[in-house]
C-alpha positions, 0 to 999 in steps of 0.5 A: 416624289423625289427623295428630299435627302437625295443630295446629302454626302454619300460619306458623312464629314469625319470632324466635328468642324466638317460636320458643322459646316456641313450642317450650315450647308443643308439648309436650303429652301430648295431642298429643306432639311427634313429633321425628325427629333429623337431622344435616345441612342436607339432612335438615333441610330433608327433615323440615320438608316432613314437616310436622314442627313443630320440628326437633332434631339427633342427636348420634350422627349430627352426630358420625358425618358429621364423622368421629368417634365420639359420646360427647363426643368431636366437641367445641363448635366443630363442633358449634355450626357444625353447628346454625348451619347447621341454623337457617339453613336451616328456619323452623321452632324448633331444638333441638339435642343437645350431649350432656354441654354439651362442657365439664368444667366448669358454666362450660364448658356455660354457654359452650357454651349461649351459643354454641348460643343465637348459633347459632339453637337454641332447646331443647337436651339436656344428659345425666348420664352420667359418662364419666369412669368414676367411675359411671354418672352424674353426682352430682346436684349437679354435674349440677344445677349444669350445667343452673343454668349453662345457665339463666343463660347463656339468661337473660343471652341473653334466650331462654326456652331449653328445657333437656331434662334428660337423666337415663340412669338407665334407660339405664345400668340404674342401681338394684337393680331397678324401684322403685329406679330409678323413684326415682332418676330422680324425685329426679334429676328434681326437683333438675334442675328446680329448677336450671332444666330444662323438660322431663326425657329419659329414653332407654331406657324406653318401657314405657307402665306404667313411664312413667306412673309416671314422668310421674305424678311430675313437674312438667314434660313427659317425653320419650323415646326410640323405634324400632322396636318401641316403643309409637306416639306416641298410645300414648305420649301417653296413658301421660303423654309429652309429647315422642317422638325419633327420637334416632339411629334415623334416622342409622342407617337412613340408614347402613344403606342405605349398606351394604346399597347397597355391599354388593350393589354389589360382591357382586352388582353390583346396585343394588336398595337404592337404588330408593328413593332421593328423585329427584336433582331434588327432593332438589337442589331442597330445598336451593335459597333 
């Protein structure tokens, strides 16, 4: 199968506007932007020998290495200290997920935005759940406002930031049924455009059918969220996709190692599950300059 990075710049854009405008440009349904999230420095730089074209960090996993649980609950000082990191150490174009902007408030994710454009990042993702328990999501007109508050706040930066709106509608199981729900991410879609997305995220659907209606009606490239099981890149690029995460998956596995490692250590007092562990040289030597 034909390398999906295969056109990627052989030398990363040197700026942060460049980087932006490149990241802007990777996403393509023709060749879908393949993100595999990380949450540290050390994963970053892992994924970058991947020959991966951008990096995006997973706000499960940078809450769960910090000690706390995700769903808004790390807060935008770690949060942003994280992706300052995290840019400092790759060439390559950052995209960080701050989840719902760390703030209550269009002015709140707006600084927030602010400090996560100082830190380096080029494209965030901003989401609609409500976790104040009013509904499953956010009313359209707040979150709207959100993402405007977001746009000025890259504007008054000077970067092109790519805004991927996050709309958890298939997440949440919001709508009657399918129609109903295809629908209202569509709407929520065009309203988060016009407040200033540039692309739409929609986790918790990867069915090719359901997502080429959804891509067929919008304006700007869709992403979504993978893991085993689900359709592969070039599946996904031609049901209309033009960007693929990872999301927490990878942060997962990684802690599952953890437990299966533990667990054989102090039951069998074995050590198979770390076999395959990246030698101790080379992964010391990902983190030197």
């Amino acid at each position: 199968m034909t390398d999906i990075n295969e056109s990627a710049p052989a030398s990363p854009p040197a700026t942060q506007h460049e980087k932006a405008l490149a990241f802007h440009a990777l996403h393509r349904a023709d060749r879908p932007l393949a993100l595999a999230n990380v949450w540290d420095v050390a994963g970053a730089r892992i994924v970058a020998e991947a020959g991966a074209p951008a990096i995006a960090t997973t706000s499960a996993g940078v809450a769960w290495a910090l000690g706390t649980p995700d769903g808004g609950k790390l807060g935008r000082a770690l949060a942003v200290e994280l992706i300052a990191r995290v840019t400092a150490a790759v060439a390559l174009p950052v995209t960080a997920d701050i989840e719902d902007g760390f703030a209550d408030s269009p002015a709140g994710v707006g600084e927030t935005v602010a400090a996560v454009l100082a830190a380096g990042a080029v494209g965030i993702n901003l989401e609609d759940s409500d976790r104040s328990g009013r509904a499953p999501l956010l009313p359209v007109d707040e979150q709207a406002a959100r993402l405007a508050a977001a746009r000025a706040a890259a504007d008054a930066a000077g970067i092109p930031l790519y805004i991927n709106a996050r709309i958890d509608s298939y997440l949440r199981g919001v709508g009657a049924d399918a129609e109903a729900r295809r629908q209202e991410t569509l709407d929520r879609a065009a309203a988060y455009v016009a407040a200033g997305a540039s692309g739409v995220f929609v986790p918790g659907l990867t069915d090719p059918a359901e997502l080429s209606a959804i891509a067929a009606g919008l304006t700007v490239p869709l992403n979504v969220l993978v893991g085993a099981g689900a359709p592969t890149v070039e599946e996904l690029g031609k049901a209309g996709v033009a960007r693929v995460s990872l999301g927490s998956a990878v942060a997962e596995s990684a802690y599952a190692v953890v437990r299966r490692a533990a667990r054989e250590l102090y039951r069998q007092g074995s050590y198979d599950e770390v076999a395959e562990a990246i030698p101790y040289p080379e992964l010391n030597a990902l983190l030197n300059g």
